[in-house]
C-alpha positions as CSV (number, residue, x, y, z in Angstrom):
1,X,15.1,22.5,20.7
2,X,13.6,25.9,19.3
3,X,12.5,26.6,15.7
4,X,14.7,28.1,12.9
5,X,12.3,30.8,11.2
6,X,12.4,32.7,7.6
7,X,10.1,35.7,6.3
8,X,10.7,36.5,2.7
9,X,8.9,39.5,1.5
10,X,8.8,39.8,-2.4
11,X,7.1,42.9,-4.0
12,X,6.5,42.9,-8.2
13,X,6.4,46.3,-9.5
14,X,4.0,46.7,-12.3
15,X,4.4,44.8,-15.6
16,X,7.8,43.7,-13.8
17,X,8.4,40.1,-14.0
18,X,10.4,37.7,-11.6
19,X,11.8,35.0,-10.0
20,X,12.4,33.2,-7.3
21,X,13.6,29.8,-7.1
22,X,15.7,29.3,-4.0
23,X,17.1,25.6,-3.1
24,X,14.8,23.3,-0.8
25,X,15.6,23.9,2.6
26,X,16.9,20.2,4.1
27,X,15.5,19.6,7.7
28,X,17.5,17.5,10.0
29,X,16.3,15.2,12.3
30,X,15.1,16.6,15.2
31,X,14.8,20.4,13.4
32,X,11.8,22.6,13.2
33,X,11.4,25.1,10.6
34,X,9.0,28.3,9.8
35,X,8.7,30.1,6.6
36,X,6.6,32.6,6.0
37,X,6.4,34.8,2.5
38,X,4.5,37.6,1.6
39,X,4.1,38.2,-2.2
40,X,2.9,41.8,-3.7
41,X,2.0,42.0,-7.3
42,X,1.2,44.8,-9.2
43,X,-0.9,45.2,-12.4
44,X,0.1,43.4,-15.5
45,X,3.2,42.0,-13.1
46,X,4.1,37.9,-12.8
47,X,5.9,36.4,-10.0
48,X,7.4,32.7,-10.3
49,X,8.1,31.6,-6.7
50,X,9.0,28.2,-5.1
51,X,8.9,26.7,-1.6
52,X,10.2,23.0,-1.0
53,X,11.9,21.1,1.8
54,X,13.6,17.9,1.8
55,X,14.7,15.6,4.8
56,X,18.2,14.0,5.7
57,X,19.4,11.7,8.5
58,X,23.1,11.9,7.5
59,X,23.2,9.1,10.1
60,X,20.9,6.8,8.9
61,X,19.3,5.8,12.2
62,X,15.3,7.2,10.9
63,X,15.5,10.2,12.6
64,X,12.7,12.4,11.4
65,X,12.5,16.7,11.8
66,X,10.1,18.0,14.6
67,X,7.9,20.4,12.4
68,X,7.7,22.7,9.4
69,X,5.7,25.2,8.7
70,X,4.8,27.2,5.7
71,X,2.6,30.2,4.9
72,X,2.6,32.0,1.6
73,X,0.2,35.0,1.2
74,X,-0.2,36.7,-1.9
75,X,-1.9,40.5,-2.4
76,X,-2.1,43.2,-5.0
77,X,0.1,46.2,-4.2
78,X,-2.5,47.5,-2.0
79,X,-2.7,44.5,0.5
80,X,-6.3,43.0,-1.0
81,X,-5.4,39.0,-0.3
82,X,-5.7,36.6,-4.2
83,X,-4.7,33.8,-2.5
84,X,-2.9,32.1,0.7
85,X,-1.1,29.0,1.4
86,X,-0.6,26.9,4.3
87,X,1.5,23.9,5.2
88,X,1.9,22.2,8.5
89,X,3.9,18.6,9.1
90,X,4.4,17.5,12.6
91,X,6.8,14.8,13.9
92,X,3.6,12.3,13.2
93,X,3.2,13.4,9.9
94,X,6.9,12.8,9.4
95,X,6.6,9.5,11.0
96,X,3.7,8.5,9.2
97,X,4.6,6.6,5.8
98,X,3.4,8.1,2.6
């Protein structure tokens, strides 16, 4: 009934470069999820970075997940904001077809 949360906090040293690229979470039916990542990037440094989800009803009976959330924020190594963003489903948007 509650909400399964993540914070990621990635910081790229100057001129460093990296990666990552970590598996889509897979919501249930019925699961809510949060994720929230913070990116820091120094001068002259590139981050690669990848959020995804993916839904399964190993029972095949349409359930759909209850939300998920997801905030990416990213700043120069002294916390100036370059650019933020925000994705929110609900159960409607779930149920809703594409």
């Amino acid at each position: 009934g509650g909400t399964a949360r993540q914070d990621i906090d990635i910081r790229a040293a100057q001129s460093s470069f990296l990666e990552v690229l970590p598996d889509p979470q897979i919501l249930f039916p019925g699961a809510g999820f949060a994720t929230a990542t913070r990116i820091a990037v120094g001068p002259g440094a590139a981050v690669m970075f990848s959020d995804a989800f993916l839904t399964h009803d190993p029972s095949h009976a349409g359930g759909i997940p209850q939300s998920y959330r997801s905030e990416i924020v990213i700043t120069d190594l002294g916390s100036k904001r370059r650019a933020i963003d925000r994705v929110f489903l609900d159960r409607q948007s779930f149920a809703s077809p594409s």
